[in-house]
SEVO-594217 format. One record per residue (C-alpha): residue in three letters; x, y, z; residue number from 1. Coordinates in pm, whole numbers, plus 50000, padded with zeros to 5 digits. Layout:
   res    east   north      up     n
   ALA       X       Y       Z   NUM
...
This chain:
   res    east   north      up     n
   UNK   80891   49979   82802     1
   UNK   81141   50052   83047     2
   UNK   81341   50371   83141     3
   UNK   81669   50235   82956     4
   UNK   81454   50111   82644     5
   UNK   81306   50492   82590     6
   UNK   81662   50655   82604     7
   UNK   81753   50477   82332     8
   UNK   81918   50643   82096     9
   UNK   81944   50494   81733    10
   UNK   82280   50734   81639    11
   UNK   82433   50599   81946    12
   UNK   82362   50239   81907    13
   UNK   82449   50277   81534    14
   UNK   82777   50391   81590    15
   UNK   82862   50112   81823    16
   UNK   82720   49862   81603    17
   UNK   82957   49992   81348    18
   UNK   83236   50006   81503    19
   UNK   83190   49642   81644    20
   UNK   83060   49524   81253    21
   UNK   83336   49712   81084    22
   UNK   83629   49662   81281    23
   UNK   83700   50058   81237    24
   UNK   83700   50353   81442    25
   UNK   83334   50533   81316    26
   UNK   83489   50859   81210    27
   UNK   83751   50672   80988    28
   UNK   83459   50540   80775    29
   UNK   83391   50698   80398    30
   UNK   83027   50764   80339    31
   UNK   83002   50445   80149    32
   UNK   83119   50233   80434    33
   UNK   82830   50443   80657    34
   UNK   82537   50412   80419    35
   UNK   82633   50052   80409    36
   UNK   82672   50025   80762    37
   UNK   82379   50142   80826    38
   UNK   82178   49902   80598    39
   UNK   82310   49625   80827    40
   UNK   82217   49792   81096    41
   UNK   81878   49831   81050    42
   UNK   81805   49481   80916    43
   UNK   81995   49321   81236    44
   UNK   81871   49559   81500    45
   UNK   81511   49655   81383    46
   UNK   81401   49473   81073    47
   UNK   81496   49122   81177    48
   UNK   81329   49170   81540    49
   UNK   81022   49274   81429    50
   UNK   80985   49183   81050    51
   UNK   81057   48874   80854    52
   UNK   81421   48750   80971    53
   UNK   81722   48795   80705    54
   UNK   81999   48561   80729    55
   UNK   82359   48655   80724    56
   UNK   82423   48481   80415    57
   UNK   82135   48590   80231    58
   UNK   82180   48989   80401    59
   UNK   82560   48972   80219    60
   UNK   82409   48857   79886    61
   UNK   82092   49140   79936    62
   UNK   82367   49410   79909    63
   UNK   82360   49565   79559    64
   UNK   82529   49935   79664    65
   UNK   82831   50022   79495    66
   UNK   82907   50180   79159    67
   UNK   82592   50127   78944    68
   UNK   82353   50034   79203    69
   UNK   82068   50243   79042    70
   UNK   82027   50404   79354    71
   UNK   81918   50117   79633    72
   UNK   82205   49976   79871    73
   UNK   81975   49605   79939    74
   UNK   81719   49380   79676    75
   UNK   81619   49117   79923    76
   UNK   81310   48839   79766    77
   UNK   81150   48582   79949    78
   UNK   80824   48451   79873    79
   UNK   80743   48667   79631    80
   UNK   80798   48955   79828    81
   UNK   81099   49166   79772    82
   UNK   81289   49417   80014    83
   UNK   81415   49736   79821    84
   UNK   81653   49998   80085    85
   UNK   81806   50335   80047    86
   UNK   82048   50368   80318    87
   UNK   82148   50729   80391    88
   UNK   82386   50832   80680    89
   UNK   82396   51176   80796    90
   UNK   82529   51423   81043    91
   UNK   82367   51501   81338    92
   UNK   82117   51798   81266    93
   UNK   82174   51787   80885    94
   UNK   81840   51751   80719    95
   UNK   81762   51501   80370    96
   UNK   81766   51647   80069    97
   UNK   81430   51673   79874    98
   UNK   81589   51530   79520    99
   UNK   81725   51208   79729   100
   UNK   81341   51134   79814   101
   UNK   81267   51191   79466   102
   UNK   81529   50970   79307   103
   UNK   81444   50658   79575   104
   UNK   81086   50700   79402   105
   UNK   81172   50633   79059   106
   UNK   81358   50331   79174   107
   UNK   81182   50086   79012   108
   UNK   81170   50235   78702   109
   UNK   81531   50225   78668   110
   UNK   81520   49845   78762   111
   UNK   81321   49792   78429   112
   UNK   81463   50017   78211   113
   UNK   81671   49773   77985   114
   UNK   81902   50101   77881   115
   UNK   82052   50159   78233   116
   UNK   82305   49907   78312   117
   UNK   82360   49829   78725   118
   UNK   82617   49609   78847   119
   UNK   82642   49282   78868   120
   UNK   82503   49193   79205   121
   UNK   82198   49436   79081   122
   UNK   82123   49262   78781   123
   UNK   82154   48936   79021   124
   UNK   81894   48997   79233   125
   UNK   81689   49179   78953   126
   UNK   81696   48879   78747   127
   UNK   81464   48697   78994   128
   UNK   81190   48970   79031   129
   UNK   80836   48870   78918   130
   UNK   80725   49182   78825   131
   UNK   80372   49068   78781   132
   UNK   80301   48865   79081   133
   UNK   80578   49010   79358   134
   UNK   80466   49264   79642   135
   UNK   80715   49521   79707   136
   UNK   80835   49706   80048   137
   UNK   81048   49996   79971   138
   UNK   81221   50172   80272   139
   UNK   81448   50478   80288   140
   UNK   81665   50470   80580   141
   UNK   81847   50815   80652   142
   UNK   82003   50989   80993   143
   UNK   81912   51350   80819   144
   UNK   81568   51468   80930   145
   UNK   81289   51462   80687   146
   UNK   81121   51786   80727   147
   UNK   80994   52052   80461   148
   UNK   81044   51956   80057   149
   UNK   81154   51615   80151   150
   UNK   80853   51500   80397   151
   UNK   80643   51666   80099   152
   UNK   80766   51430   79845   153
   UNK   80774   51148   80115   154
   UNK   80419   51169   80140   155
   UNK   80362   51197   79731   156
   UNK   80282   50888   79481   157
   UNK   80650   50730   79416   158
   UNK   80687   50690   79048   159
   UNK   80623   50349   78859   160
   UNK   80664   50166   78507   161
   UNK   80372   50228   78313   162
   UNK   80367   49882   78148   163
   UNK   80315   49641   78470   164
   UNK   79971   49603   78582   165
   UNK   79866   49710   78942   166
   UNK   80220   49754   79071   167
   UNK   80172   50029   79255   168
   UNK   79848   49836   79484   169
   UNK   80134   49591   79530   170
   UNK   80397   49833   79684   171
   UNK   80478   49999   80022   172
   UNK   80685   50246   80074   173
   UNK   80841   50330   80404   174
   UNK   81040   50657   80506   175
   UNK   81239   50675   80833   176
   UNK   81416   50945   80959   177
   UNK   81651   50987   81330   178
   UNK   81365   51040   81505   179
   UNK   81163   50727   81318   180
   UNK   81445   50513   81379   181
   UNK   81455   50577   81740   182
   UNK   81095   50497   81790   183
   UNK   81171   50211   81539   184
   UNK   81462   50077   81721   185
   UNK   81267   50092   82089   186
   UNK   81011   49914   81957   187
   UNK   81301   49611   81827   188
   UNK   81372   49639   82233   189
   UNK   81055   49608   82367   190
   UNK   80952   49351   82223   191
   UNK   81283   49170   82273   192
   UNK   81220   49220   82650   193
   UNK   80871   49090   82600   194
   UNK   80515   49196   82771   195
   UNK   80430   49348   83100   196
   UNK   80269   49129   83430   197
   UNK   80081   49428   83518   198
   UNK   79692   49452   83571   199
   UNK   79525   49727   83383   200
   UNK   79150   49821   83377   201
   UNK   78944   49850   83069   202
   UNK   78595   49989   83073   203
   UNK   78373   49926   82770   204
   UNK   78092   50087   82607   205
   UNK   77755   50008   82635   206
   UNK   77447   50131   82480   207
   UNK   77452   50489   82406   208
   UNK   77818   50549   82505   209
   UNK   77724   50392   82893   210
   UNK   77921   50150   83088   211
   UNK   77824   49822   83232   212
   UNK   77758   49484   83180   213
   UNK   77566   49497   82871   214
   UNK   77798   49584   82694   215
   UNK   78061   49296   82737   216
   UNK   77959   48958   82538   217
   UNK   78124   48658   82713   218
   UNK   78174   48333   82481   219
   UNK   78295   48040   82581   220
   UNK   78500   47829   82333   221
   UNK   78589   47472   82485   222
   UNK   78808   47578   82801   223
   UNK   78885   47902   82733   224
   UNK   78685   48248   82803   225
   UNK   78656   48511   82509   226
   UNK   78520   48827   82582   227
   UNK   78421   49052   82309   228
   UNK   78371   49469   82373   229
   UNK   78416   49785   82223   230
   UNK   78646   50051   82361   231
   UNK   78728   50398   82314   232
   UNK   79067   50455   82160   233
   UNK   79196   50618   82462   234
   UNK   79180   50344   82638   235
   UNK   79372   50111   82373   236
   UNK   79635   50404   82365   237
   UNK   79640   50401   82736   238
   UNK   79695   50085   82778   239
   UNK   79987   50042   82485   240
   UNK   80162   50352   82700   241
   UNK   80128   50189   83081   242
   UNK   80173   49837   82942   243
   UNK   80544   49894   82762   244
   UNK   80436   50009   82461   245
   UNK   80593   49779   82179   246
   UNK   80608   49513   82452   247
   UNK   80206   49501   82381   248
   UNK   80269   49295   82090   249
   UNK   80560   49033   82209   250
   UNK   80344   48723   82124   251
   UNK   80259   48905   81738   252
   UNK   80392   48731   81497   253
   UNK   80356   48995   81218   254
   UNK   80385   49327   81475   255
   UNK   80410   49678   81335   256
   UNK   80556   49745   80995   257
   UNK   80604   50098   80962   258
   UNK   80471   50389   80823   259
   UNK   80291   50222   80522   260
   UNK   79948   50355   80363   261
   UNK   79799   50116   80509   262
   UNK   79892   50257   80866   263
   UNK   79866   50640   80741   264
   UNK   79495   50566   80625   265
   UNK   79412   50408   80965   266
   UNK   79587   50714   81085   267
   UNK   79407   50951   80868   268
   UNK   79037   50754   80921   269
   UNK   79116   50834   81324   270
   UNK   79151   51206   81283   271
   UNK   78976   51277   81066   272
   UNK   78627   51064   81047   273
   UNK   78648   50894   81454   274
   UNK   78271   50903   81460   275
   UNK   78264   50665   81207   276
   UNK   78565   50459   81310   277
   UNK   78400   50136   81469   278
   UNK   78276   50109   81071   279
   UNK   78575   50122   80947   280
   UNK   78837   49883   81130   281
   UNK   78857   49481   81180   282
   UNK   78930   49543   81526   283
   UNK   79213   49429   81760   284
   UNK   79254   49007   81860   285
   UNK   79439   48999   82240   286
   UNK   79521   48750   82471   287
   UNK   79549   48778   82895   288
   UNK   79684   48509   83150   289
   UNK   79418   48626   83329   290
   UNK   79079   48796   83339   291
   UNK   78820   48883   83577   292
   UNK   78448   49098   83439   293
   UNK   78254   49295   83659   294
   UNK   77942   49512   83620   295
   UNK   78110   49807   83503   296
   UNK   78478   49703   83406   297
   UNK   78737   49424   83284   298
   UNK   79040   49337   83482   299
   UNK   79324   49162   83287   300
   UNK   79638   49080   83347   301
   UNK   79964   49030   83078   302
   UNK   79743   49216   82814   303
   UNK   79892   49119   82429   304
   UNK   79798   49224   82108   305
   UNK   79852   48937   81901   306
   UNK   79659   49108   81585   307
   UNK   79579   49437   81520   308
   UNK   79896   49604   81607   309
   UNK   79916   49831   81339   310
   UNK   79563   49976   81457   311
   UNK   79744   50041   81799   312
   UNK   80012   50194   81634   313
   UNK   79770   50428   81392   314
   UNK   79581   50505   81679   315
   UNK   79872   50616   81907   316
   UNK   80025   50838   81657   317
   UNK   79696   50944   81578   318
   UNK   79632   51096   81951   319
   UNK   79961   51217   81943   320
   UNK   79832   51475   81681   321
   UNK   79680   51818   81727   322
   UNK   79380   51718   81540   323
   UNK   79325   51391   81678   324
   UNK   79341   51567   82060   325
   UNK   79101   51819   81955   326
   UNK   78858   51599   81798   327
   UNK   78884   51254   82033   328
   UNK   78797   51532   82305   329
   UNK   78440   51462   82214   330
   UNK   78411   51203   82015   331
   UNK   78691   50916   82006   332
   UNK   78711   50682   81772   333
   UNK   78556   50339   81907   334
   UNK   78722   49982   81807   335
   UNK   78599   49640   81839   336
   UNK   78794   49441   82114   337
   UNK   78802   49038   82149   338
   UNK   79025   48891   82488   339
   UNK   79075   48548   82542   340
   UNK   79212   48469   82839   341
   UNK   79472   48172   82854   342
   UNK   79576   48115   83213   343
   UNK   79888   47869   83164   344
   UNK   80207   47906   83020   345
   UNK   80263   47549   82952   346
   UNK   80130   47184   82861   347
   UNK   79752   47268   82633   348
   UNK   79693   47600   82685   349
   UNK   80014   47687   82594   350
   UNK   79982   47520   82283   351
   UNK   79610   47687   82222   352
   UNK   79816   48039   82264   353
   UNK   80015   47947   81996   354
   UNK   79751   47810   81796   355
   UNK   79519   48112   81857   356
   UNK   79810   48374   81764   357
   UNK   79917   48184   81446   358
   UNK   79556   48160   81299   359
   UNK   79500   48541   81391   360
   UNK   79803   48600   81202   361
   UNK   79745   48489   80809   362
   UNK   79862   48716   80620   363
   UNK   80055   48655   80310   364
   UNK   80370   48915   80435   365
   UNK   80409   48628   80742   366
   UNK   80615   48378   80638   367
   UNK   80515   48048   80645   368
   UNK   80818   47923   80864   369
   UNK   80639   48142   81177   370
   UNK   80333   47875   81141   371
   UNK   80574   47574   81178   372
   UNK   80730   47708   81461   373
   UNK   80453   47561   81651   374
   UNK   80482   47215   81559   375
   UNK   80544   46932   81824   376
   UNK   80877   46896   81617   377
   UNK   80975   47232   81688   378
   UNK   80886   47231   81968   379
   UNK   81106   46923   82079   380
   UNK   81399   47055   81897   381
   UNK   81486   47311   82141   382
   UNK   81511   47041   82441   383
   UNK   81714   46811   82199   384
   UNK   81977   47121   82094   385
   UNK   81966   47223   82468   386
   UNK   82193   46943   82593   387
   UNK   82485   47055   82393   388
   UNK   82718   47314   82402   389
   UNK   82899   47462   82125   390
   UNK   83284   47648   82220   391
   UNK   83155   47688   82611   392
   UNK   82787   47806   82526   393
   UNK   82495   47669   82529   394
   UNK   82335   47574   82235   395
   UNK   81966   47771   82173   396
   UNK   81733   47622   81929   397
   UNK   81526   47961   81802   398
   UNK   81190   47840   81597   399
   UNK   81016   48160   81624   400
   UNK   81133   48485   81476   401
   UNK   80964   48682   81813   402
   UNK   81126   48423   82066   403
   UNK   81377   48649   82257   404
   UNK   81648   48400   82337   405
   UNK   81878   48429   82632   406
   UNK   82194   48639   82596   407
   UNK   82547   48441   82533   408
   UNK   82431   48121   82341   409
   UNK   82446   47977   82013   410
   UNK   82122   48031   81828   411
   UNK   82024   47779   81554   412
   UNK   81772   47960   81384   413
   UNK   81467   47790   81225   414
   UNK   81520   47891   80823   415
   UNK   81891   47871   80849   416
   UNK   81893   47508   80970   417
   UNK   81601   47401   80736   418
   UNK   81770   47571   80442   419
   UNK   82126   47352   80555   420
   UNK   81987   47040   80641   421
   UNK   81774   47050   80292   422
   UNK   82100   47180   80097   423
   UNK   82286   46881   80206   424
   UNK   82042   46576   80202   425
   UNK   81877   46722   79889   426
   UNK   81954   46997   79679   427
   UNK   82082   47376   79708   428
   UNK   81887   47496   79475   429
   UNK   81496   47451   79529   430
   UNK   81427   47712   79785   431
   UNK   81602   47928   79598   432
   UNK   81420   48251   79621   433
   UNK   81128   48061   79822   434
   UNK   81184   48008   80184   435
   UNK   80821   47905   80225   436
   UNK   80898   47591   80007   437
   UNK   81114   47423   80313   438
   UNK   80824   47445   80492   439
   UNK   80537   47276   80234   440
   UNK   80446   46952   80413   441
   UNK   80290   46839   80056   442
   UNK   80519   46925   79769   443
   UNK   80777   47127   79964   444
   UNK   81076   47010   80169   445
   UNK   80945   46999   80544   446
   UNK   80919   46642   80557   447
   UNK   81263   46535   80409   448
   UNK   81371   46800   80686   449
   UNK   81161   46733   80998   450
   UNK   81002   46368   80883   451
   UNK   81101   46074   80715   452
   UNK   81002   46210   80380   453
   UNK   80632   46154   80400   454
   UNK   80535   46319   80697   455
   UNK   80655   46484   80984   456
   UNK   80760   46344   81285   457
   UNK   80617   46477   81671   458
   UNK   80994   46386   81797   459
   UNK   81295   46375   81573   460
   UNK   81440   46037   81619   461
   UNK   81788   46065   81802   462
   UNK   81987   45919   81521   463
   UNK   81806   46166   81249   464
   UNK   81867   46446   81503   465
   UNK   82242   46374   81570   466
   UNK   82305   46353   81152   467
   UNK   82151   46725   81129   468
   UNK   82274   46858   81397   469
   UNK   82639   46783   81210   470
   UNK   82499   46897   80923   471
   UNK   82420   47214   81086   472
   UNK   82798   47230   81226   473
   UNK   82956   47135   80977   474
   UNK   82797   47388   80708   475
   UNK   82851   47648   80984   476
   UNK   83246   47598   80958   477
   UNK   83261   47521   80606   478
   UNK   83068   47843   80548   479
   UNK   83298   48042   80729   480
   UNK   83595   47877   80540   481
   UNK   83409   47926   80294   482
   UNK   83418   48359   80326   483
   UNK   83735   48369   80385   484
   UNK   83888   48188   80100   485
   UNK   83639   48430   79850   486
   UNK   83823   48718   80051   487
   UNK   84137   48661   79929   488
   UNK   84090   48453   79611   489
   UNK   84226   48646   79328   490
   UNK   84068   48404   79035   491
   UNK   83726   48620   78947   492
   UNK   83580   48259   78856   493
   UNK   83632   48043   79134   494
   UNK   83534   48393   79352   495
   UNK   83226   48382   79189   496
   UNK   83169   48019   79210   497
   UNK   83196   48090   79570   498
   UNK   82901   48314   79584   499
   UNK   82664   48055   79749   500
   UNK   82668   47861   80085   501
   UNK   82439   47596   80001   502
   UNK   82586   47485   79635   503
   UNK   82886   47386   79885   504
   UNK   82747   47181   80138   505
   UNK   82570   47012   79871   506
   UNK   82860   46898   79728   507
   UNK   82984   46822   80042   508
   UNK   82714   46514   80086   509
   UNK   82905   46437   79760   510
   UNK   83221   46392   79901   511
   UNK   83109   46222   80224   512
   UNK   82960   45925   80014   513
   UNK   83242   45918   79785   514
   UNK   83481   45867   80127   515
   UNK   83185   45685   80316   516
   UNK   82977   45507   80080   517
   UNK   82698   45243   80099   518
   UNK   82518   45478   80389   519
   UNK   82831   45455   80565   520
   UNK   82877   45802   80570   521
   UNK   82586   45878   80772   522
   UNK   82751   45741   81090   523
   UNK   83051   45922   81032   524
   UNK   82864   46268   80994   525
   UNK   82715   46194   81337   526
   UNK   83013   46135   81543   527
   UNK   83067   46526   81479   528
   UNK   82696   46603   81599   529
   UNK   82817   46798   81932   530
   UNK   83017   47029   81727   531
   UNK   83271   46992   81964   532
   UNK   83572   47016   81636   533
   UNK   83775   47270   81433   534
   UNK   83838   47294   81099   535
   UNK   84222   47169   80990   536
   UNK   84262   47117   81408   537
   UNK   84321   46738   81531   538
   UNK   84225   46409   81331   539
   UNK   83874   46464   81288   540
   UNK   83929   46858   81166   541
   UNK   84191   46775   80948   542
   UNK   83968   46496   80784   543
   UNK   83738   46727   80687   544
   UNK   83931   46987   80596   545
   UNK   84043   46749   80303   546
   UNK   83615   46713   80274   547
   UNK   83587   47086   80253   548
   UNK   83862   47107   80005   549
   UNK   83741   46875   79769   550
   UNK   83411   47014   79764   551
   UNK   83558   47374   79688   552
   UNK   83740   47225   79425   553
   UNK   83396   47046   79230   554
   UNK   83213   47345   79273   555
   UNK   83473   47574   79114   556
   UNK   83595   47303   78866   557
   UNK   83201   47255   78740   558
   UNK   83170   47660   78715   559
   UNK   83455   47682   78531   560
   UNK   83329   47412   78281   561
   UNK   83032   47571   78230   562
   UNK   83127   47930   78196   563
   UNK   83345   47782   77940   564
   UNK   83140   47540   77712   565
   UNK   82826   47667   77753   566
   UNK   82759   47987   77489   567
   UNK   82484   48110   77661   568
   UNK   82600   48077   78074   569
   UNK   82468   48343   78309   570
   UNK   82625   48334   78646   571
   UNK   82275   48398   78849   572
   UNK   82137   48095   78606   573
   UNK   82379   47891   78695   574
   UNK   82383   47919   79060   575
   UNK   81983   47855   79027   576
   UNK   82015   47605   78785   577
   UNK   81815   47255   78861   578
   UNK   82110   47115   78706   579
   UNK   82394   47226   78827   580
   UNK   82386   46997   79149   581
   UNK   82442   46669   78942   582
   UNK   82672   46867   78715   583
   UNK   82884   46922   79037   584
   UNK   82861   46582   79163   585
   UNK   82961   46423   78809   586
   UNK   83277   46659   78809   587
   UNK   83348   46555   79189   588
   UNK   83287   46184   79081   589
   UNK   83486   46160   78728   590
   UNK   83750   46448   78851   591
   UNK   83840   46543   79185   592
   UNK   83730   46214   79372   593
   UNK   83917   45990   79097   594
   UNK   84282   46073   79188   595
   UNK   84204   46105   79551   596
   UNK   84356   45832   79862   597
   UNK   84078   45689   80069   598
   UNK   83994   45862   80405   599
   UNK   84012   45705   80738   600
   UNK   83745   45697   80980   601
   UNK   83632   46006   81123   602
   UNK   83741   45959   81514   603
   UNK   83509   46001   81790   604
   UNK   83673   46271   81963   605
């Protein structure tokens, strides 16, 4: 980690992500606009480096906080895993209150409890809970210090509904105060900057606590060399210090999640019972570009966890404790090592890196969409985005969550460009609530996305790349048309109908055949492939301008209709509906499109 990266402080950088994200001058803000603030700021700047990515979209429609909110500011599900946070700004020195901590516990009681009434973006994202199969990560987020009552009732059993089975083995809860958030938020930065070139030395343990070359097992595994060891946690702790600390696990695909009981047992185990340690824990999975064994000692060189990194993490705040020092004086806790060493960055070995992280990685919080980011598809994707440039910068394909791209491009993110491309040549409505379903290469969506529907291809064919690529453009500006115009409409129905990015760029495939039909509308989508256009600007941005237009008006016109005829229509039911797509494109068809004058070609430039 370097010197800038362990200066960092999370108040500072808050405030000037504020002020950027707000438009406002920080000490303007209400408390409201701070606590909300602050939500964003943790999932851009922390959570979505190190955890499971949240898109913009879906981050704005997470937000719950307001009057009613029950007492959470964010409900965020994916894959049957839902994101509950408690965002809590306060002034520098001023410490959390003890019935704050109490109240976040009880939080899912009050989700269930049919007598208390939240607000409507609650109840949304409520609605689609599955209360019997979802895991649950709650985190309270708070600038005040956590200290006395409050870290007391931090550290008690949070408070569940007595009639779901096993809820509470299928919840974590995570508290993080300043001084958590600045660890939290150096850690986002080291692994941005990703791992250290430096040789370190390990020395293992052999038979009765001595040193040499009985104790290291070499294996070889095709063309690669494995060593397997055990070593004392000091060294592990040693290493994660000299090595850039959170940089350790740049190549993780899961990394460190927080304070969790999972990481305070590990914790707890390491103080408390080291002796018996070794018994007790899986171990730690690394890789090395390069690795030399002697009689007495292992050299290695670009040392990275890539699983086991919240053992790292238990065991460094472990040592950092009074009892840990006293006790690991004698007798530290011992953990079983394996390094492989993979000596090229590129062509087959690269690929076995990737290969070797992503199968050391499977569990069910790591989203499926990590996995796929090591296809050959993927993989080719970034060289085909890379020739283009998109208002003077380059254009970045990003397939991995942990990928740390260069500064001043235009990213197009894995999920977000799945979820568009699938919206528009399919529906908007099938991954609702299931990311991992884009990425299902047998009854999911990844080969309608990345294939020619039956299986996926190695190279996306130029044609099929140009046509998504202005799908991807094309949804961008329509989605930011899209914002605005629910900013200022005053119409609560046609604002609400406007809730959802993807219900509009479905009907926008709607349009394009009505204007372009018999396939025809396929070549006219990619003549816009560079992105090189503006909405309402020129002949082609005024062309689909009229596009956007009439797809606003379908969508509105067919949640209108509904809200109206149908006795029993829920807004969340409707935007999830299976058939509300082909409700929207009848009402385009036999409505809007009927009384409209044909559209030229789209011109080339």
């Amino acid at each position: 980690m370097s010197a800038e990266t362990k200066k960092l402080k999370a108040r500072d950088e808050f405030v000037r992500f504020t002020e950027g994200f707000l438009k406002e001058k920080f000490g303007k803000l209400n408390a409201v606009q701070q606590s909300y603030a602050l939500t964003n700021f943790y999932i851009s700047e922390i959570h979505n480096r190190v955890r499971s990515e949240i898109s913009g979209e879906d981050l704005e429609l997470a937000h719950v906080d307001g009057a009613n909110d029950l007492g959470c500011d964010l409900i965020h599900r994916d894959d049957n895993h839902v994101l509950i946070i408690q965002s809590k700004y306060r002034s520098e020195g001023a410490k959390e209150l003890g019935e704050t901590i109490s109240h976040f516990q009880s939080i899912l009681k009050r989700l269930v409890d049919p007598s208390l009434k939240g607000n409507d973006r609650l109840l949304d994202r409520a609605y689609s809970i599955d209360w019997k199969n979802d895991s649950f990560t709650m985190i309270f987020v708070t600038f005040g210090k956590l200290e006395g009552q409050a870290r007391k009732l931090s550290q008690q059993a949070a408070s569940y509904p007595s009639d779901i089975p096993d809820l509470e083995s299928r919840c974590e809860w995570v508290y993080l105060d300043e001084q958590d958030l600045n660890e939290e938020l150096r850690s986002a930065r080291a692994i941005d900057a990703g791992g250290s070139n430096r040789k370190w030395t390990l020395y293992p343990i052999g038979q009765k606590g001595k040193r040499g070359a009985s104790s290291i097992i070499e294996v070889e595994a095709g063309d690669f060399r494995s060593f397997i060891m055990a070593l004392d946690a000091k060294q592990i702790v040693g290493a994660y210090e000299a090595l850039g600390r959170d940089s350790l696990f740049s190549l993780n695909i899961r990394n460190f999640i927080g304070n969790t009981n999972t990481n305070k047992a590990i914790v707890k185990s390491a103080k408390e019972k080291a002796e018996e340690f070794f018994l007790f824990n899986n171990g730690i999975s690394c890789l090395c570009r390069e690795l030399s064994a002697s009689e007495k000692q292992i050299d290695v060189t670009g040392l990275q966890v890539i699983n086991g990194a919240q053992t790292v993490k238990a065991l460094v705040n472990a040592a950092r404790s009074r009892e840990g020092i006293d006790r690991w004086a004698t007798h530290p806790p011992t953990v079983l090592v394996r390094i492989t060493e993979i000596s090229g960055g590129y062509g087959a070995s690269h690929k076995m890196r990737e290969q070797i992280t992503q199968f050391n990685n499977t569990q069910n919080v790591v989203k499926v969409s990590d996995f796929r980011s090591n296809d050959a598809v993927q993989e080719n994707l970034k060289e085909q985005f890379k020739a283009l440039t998109y208002r003077g910068r380059h254009v970045v394909y990003v397939p991995k969550r942990t990928d740390s791209p260069p500064k001043n491009s235009e990213l197009v993110r894995l999920e977000e460009f799945a979820k568009t491309v699938y919206a528009f040549l399919e529906d908007p409505v099938a991954f609702s609530g299931s990311t991992s379903f884009l990425f299902d290469d047998v009854s999911g969506g990844y080969n309608k996305i990345f294939g020619d529907g039956q299986s996926k291809w190695e190279r996306m064919p130029e044609d099929e790349f140009r046509l998504r690529a202005a799908v991807y453009w094309l949804a961008k500006e329509f989605g930011v048309r899209m914002r605005e115009d629910r900013s200022s409409e005053t119409d609560h129905d046609a604002k609400a109908a406007l809730e959802r990015k993807w219900v509009l760029i479905f009907a926008a495939r709607k349009v394009f055949e009505h204007y372009y039909p018999n396939g025809a509308w396929k070549a006219q989508l990619r003549k816009l492939y560079k992105g090189d256009w503006t909405l309402g600007e020129d002949a082609r941005g005024k062309i689909l301008l009229q596009i956007y237009r009439d797809a606003k008006s379908g969508v509105i016109t067919a949640y209108k209709i509904s809200k109206k005829h149908d006795k029993n229509f829920v807004h969340r039911n409707w935007m999830r509906g299976r058939e509300t797509p082909s409700h929207i494109a009848e009402i385009l068809k036999d409505s809007v499109l009927a009384v409209r004058e044909p559209l030229g070609d789209i011109p080339l430039n």
